[in-house]
TORKOL-466019 format. One record per residue (C-alpha): residue in one letter; x, y, z. Coordinates in Angstrom, 2 decimals. Each point is the difference from the previous one (the first is absolute). Example, Ala and Ser with C-alpha at 12.3 -4.5 7.8 and 13.67 -1.06 7.14 Angstrom:
# TORKOL-466019
code/east/north/up
a/12.30/-4.50/7.80 $
s/1.37/3.44/-0.66 $
This chain:
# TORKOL-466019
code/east/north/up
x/-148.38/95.05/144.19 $
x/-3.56/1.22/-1.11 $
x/-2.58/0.08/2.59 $
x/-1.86/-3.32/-0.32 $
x/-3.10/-1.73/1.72 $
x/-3.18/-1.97/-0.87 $
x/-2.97/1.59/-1.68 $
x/-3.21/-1.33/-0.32 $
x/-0.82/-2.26/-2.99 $
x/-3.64/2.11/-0.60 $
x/1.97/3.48/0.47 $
x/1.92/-1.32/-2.72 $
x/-2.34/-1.01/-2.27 $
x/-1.87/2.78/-0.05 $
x/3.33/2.15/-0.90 $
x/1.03/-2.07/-2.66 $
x/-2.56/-1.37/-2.88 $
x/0.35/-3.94/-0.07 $
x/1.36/-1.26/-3.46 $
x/0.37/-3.46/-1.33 $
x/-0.02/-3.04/2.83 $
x/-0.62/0.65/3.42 $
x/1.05/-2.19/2.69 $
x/-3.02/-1.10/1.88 $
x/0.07/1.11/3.53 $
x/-0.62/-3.04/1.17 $
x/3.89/-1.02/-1.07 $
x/0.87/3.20/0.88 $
x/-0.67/-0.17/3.64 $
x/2.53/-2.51/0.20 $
x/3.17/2.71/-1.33 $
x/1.77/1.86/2.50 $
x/1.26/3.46/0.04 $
x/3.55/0.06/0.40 $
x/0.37/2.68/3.26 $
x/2.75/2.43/-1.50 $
x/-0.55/-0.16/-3.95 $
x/-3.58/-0.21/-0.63 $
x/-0.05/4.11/-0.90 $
x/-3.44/1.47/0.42 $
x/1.07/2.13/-3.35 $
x/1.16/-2.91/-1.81 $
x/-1.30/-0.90/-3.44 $
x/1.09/-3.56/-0.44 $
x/-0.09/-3.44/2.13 $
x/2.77/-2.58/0.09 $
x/-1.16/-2.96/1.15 $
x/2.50/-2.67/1.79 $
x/-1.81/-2.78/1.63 $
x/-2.36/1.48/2.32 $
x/1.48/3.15/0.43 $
x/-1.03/3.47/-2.01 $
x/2.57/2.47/-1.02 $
x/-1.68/3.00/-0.93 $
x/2.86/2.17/-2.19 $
x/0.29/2.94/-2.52 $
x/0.32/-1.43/-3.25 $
x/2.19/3.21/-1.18 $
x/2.60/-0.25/3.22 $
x/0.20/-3.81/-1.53 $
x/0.46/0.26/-3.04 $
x/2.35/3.08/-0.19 $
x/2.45/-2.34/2.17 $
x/-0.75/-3.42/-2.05 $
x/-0.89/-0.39/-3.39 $
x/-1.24/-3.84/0.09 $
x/-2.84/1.39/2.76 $
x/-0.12/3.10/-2.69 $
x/-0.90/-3.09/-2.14 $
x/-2.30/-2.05/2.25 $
x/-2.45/3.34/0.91 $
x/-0.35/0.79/-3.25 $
x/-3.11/-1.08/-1.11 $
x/0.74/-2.04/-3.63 $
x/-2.67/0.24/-2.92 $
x/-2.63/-2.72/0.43 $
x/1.25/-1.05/3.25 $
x/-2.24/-1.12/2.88 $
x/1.02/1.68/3.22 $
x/-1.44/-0.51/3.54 $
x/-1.18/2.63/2.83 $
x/-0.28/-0.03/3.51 $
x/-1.41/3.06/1.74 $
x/-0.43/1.67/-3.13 $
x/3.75/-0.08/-1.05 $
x/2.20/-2.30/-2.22 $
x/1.16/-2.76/1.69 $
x/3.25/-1.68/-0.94 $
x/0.65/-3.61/1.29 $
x/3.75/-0.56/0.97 $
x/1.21/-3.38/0.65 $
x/2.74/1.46/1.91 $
x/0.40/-0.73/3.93 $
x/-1.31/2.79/2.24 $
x/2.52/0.92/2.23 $
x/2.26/0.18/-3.50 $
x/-2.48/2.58/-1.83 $
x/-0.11/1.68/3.88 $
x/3.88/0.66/0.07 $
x/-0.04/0.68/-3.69 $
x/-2.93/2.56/-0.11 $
x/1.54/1.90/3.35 $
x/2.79/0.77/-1.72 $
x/-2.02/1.28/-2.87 $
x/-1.57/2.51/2.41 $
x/3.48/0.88/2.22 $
x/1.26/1.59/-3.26 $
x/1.41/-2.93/-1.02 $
x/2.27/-0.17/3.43 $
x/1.25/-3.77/1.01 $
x/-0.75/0.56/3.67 $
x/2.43/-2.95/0.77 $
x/3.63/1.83/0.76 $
x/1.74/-2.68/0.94 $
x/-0.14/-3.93/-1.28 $
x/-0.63/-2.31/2.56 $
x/-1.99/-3.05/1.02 $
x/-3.05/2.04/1.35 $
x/0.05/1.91/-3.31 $
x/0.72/-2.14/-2.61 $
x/-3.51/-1.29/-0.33 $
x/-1.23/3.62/-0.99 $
x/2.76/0.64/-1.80 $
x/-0.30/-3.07/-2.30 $
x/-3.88/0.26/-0.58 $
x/0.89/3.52/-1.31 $
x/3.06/-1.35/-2.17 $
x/-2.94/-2.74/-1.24 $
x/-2.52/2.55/-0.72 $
x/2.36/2.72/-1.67 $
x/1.94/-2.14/-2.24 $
x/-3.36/-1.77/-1.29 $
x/-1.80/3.39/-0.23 $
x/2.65/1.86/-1.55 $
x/1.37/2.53/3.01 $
x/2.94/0.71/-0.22 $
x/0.99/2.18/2.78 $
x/-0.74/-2.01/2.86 $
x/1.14/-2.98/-1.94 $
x/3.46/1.69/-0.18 $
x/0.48/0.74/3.11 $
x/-0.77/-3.59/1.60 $
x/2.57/-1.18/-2.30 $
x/2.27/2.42/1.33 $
x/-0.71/-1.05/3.55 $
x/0.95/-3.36/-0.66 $
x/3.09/0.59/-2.27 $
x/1.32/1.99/3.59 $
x/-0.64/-2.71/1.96 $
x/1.61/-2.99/-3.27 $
x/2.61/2.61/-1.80 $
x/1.73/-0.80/-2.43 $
x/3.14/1.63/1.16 $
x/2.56/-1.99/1.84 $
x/1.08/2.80/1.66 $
x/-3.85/0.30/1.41 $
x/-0.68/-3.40/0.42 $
x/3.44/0.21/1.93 $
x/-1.56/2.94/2.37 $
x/-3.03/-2.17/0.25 $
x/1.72/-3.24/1.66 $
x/2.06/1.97/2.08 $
x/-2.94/1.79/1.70 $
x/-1.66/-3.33/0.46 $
x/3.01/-1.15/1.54 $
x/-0.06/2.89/2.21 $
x/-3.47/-0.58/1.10 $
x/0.42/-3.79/0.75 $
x/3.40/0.29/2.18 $
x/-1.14/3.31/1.95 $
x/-2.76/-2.18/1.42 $
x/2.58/-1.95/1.77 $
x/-0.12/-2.99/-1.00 $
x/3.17/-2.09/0.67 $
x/0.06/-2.20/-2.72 $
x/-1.01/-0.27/-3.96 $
x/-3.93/0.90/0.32 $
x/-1.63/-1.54/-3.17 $
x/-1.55/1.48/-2.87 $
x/-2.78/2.28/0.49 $
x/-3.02/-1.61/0.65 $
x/-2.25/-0.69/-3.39 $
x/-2.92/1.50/2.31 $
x/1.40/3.24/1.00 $
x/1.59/1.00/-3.58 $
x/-1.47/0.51/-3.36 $
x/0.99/-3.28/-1.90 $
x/1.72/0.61/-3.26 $
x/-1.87/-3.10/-1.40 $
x/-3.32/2.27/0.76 $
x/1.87/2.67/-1.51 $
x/0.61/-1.40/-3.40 $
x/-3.20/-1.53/-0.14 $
x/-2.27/3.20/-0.19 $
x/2.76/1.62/-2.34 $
x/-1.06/-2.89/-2.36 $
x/-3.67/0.38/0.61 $
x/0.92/3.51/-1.25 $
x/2.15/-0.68/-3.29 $
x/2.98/1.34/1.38 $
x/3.22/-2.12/-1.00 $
x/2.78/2.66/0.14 $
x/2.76/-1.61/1.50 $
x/1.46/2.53/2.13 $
x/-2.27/-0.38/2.23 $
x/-0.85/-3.44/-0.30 $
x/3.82/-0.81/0.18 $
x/0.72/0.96/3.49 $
x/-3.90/-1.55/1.50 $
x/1.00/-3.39/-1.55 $
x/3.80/0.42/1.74 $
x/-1.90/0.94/3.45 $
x/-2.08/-3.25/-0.86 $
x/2.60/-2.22/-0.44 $
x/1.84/0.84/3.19 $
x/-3.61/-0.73/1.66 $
x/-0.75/-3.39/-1.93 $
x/3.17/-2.43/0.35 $
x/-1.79/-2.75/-0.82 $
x/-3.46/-1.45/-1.28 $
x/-2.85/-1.67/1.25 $
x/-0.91/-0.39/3.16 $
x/-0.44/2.85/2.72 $
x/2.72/2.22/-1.26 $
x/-1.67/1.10/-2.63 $
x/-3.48/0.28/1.30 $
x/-2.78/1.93/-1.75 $
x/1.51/2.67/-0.83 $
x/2.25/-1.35/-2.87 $
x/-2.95/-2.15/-1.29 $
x/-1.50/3.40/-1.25 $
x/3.13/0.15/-2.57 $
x/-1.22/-0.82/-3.17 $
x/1.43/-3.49/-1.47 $
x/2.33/1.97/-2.17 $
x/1.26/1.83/2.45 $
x/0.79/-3.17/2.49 $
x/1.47/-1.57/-2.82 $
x/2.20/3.80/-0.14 $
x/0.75/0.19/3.65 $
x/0.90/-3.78/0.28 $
x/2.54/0.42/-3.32 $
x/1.07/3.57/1.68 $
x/0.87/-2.02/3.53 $
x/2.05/-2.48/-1.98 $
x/2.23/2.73/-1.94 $
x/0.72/2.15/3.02 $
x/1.34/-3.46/1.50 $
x/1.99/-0.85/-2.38 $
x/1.58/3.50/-0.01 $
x/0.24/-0.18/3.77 $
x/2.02/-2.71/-0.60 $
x/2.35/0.78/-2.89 $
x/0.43/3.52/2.09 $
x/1.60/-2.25/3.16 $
x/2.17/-1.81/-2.34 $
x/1.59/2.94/-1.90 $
x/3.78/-1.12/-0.58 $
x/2.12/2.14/2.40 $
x/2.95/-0.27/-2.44 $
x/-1.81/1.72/-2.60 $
x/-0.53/3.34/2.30 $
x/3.34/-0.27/1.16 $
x/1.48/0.23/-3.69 $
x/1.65/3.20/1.10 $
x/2.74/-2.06/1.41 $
x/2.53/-0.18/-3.21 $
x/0.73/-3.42/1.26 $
x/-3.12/-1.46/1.18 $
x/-1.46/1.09/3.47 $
x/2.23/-0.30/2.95 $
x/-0.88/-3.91/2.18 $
x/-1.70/2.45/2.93 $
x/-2.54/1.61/-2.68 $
x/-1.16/-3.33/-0.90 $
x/-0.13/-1.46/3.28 $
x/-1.68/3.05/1.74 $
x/-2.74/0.43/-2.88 $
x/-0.68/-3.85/0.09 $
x/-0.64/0.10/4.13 $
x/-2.16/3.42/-0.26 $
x/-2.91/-1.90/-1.33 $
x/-0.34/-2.23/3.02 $
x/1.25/2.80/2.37 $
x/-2.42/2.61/-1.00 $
x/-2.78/-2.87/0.87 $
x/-0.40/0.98/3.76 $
x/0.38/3.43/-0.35 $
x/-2.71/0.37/-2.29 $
x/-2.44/-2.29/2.19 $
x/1.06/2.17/3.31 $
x/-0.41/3.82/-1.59 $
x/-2.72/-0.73/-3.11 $
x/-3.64/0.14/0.40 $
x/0.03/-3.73/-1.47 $
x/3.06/-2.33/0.18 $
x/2.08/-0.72/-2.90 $
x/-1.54/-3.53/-0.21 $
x/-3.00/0.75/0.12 $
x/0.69/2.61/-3.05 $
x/0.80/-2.64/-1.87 $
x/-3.08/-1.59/0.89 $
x/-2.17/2.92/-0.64 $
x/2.11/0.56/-3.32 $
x/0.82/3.97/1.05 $
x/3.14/0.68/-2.20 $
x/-0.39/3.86/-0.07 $
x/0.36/0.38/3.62 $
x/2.41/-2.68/0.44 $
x/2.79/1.09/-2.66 $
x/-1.03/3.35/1.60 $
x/1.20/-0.96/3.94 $
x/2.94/-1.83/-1.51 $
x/0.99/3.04/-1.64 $
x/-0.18/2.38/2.72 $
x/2.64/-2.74/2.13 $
x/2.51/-0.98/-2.76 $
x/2.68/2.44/-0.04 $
x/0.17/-0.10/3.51 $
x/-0.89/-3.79/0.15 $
x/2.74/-1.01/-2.90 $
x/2.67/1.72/1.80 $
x/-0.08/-1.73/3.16 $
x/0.21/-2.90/-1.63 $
x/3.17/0.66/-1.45 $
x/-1.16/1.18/-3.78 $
x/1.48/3.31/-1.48 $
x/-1.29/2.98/0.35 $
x/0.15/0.60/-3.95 $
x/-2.27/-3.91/-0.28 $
x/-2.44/0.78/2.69 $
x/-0.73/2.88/-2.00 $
x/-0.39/-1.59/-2.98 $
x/-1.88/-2.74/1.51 $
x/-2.61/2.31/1.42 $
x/-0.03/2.02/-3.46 $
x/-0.95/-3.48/-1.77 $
x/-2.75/-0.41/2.37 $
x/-1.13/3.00/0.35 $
x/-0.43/0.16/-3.75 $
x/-1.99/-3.52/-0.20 $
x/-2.39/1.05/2.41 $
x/-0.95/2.72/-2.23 $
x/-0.09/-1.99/-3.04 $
x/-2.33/-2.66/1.72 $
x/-2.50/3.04/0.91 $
x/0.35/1.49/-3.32 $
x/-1.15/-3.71/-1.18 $
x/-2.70/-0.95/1.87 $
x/-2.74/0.89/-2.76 $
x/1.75/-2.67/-1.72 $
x/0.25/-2.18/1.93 $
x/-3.54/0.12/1.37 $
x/-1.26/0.09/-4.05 $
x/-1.15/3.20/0.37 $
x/0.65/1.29/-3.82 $
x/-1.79/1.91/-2.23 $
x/-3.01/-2.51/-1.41 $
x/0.25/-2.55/2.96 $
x/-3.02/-1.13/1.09 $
């Protein structure tokens, strides 16, 4: 980053000849320097609140051309000094314009590597200040940080759980812990809001962030939704509660798929056991789930989590079917069906959640 401290207003002035409206220095004593980007060999002030930003107009505008814009003095149009240079007034929060403007000067490096609760603050105020100044390097590469941690992949999202799951049962905990705390975790509701704030609406990534928020959010009002959902705008509540509803209902239809239908390889119907067994695995799977899951089966139904549900029942139904007396050649089928519909349900969570092209 360029070498940067405070100079001396009158050093300054007599450097630089003063044109058009000066500050007086009464108000001026009231400005402070910021301590790492006011550069002694700057030639432009940004002013945010109180604080002083004193940059090089051609580092700027090179990077962004809406500052290219702002510092370039229009025909006829009044401009105001401080210290002898052009002052631009920025109605932009400070720290924002301070995590923005380092990047600017770190090569346009996102020192942020990984995405967490400690850095999301910085890493959002730069997402804010590149998407509404038009840089799109950084900008890129926040978005790609948080399309690792909400893919769009099953197969990811898949990898995702299971190392969550991993992390929750190796701290020995004997029963279902709950959900992360909102506290500790970046909330997807947080998440989706700044996206907005930044005109982003492509639904591959806004897909999986309203999935995560649904399993968070089982119902509304009241404590379990807190703050954090009331930053959604009222088009996207209206989304997520519609989203909820349609992942239900499919939740449901899913536990109620007719047995006789997968077992149509049977030229004569399926066999009495095949029915019998894949009728009782639904209640038998029940208590497995709730003893080896990070969250009970019940409360997945709660919590609305069909992905990782149809997922667990999956991994147990060939073995599962069989000791209940159904044929090796239905529990496969079965667990085809349903390993199928669990894809399909991922595959339509955009729609589900209203996420189309055009939606607002």
């Amino acid at each position: 980053m360029a070498s940067s401290s405070s100079s001396s207003p009158a050093k300054l002035d007599r450097k630089r000849p003063r044109l058009g409206s000066e500050i007086p220095a009464d108000d001026a004593k009231v400005f402070v320097n910021h301590p790492t980007l006011y550069c002694e060999d700057g030639n432009v002030i940004l002013k945010c609140g109180r604080t002083l930003f004193c940059i090089h107009r051609s580092l700027l505008s090179r990077h962004s051309t809406v500052f290219g814009d702002l510092l370039t003095p229009r025909e006829g149009q009044k401009r105001e000094f401080l210290r002898g240079l052009p002052l631009v007034i920025l109605d932009d929060d400070r720290d924002d314009i301070e995590a923005f403007l380092k990047v600017i000067y770190d090569g346009m490096r996102v020192d942020c590597p990984n995405l967490t609760i400690e850095t999301f603050p910085t890493l959002s105020a730069i997402l804010r200040m590149s998407t509404k100044y038009g840089v799109e390097i950084p900008r890129q590469e926040i978005l790609a940080k948080l399309r690792e941690e909400w893919p769009s992949s099953l197969d990811k999202h898949d990898a995702k759980y299971a190392a969550f799951r991993l992390r929750i049962n190796g701290q020995g905990q004997q029963n279902d812990p709950p959900l992360p705390v909102d506290d500790a975790i970046i909330h997807p509701a947080v998440v989706i809001s700044l996206l907005r704030q930044c005109n982003y609406s492509d639904p591959d990534l806004l897909a999986p962030l309203f999935y995560d928020l649904s399993i968070r959010t089982w119902q509304f009002g009241g404590a379990a939704v807190g703050n954090n959902v009331s930053s959604l705008s009222s088009a996207d509540t209206e989304r997520l509660i519609v989203g909820v509803e349609m992942l239900r209902n499919c939740f449901t239809m899913f536990s109620r798929v007719p047995f006789n239908v997968l077992c149509a390889q049977h030229a004569q119907g399926p066999p009495p056991n095949c029915l019998q067994g894949s009728a009782r695995f639904w209640d038998v799977c029940v208590p497995y789930l709730g003893q080896t899951g990070v969250i009970g089966l019940r409360d997945r139904i709660k919590l609305c989590m069909p992905i990782e549900t149809i997922g667990d029942l999956v991994k147990i139904a060939d073995q599962g079917l069989r000791q209940l007396g159904v044929c090796p050649q239905c529990a496969k089928a079965i667990e085809t069906v349903w390993s199928a519909s669990r894809k399909v349900i991922w595959e339509k969570i955009a729609v589900y959640f209203e996420l189309g092209v055009g939606a607002p």
